[in-house]
C-alpha positions in Angstrom: 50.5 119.2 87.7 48.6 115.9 88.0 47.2 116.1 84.6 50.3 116.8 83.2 52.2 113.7 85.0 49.7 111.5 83.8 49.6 112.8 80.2 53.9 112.0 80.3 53.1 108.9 82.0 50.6 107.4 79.5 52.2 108.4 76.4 55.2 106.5 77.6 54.1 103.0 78.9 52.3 99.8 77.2 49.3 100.0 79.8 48.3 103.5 79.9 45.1 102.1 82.1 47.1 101.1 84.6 48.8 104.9 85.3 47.9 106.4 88.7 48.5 109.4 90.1 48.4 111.4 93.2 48.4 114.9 93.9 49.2 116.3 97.9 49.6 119.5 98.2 50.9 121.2 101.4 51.6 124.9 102.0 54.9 125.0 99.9 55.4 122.1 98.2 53.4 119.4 96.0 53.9 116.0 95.9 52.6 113.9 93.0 53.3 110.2 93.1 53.1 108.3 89.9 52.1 104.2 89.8 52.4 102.4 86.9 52.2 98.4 86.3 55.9 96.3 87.6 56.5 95.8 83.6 55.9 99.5 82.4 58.7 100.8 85.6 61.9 101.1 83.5 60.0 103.2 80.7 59.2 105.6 83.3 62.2 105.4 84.8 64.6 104.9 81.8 68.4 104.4 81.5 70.4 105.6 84.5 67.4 107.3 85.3 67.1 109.9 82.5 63.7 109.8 81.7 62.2 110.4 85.4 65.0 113.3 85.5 63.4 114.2 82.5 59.6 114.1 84.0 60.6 115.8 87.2 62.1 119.0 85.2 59.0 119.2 83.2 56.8 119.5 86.2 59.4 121.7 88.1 59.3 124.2 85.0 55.5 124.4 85.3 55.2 124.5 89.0 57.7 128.1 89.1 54.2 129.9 88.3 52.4 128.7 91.4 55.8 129.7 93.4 55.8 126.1 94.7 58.0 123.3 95.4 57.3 119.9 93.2 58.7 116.5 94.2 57.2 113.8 91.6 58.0 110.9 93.3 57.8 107.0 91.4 55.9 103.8 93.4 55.5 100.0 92.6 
């Protein structure tokens, strides 16, 4: 899930370098927390928030394998 946030993450903003992301898993649920630079926030986030919409059904469509619950959360 990690790899696959940052890959989504990269392609999208003007620092790619700057993309960090972390992966904690409990016994249910994952949580991946994605960091990017101040300026590259609103092309992660997008308009009205489509785009992390967008990235969290992604990752929700892979995680249904592992029978786990995904929460992608995004920090400054």
């Amino acid at each position: 899930m990690k790899e696959l946030v940052e890959l989504i993450a990269r392609a999208l903003v003007d620092n790619p370098e700057s993309v960090e992301v972390n992966q904690v898993e409990g016994e249910q649920s994952i949580i991946i927390e994605l960091k990017v630079a101040p300026d590259d926030m609103g092309k992660v986030i997008g308009k009205q928030g489509r785009i992390a919409k967008a990235i969290r059904t992604i990752v929700k469509a892979a995680a249904t394998r592992d029978s786990k619950r995904v929460v992608v959360e995004i920090i400054e």
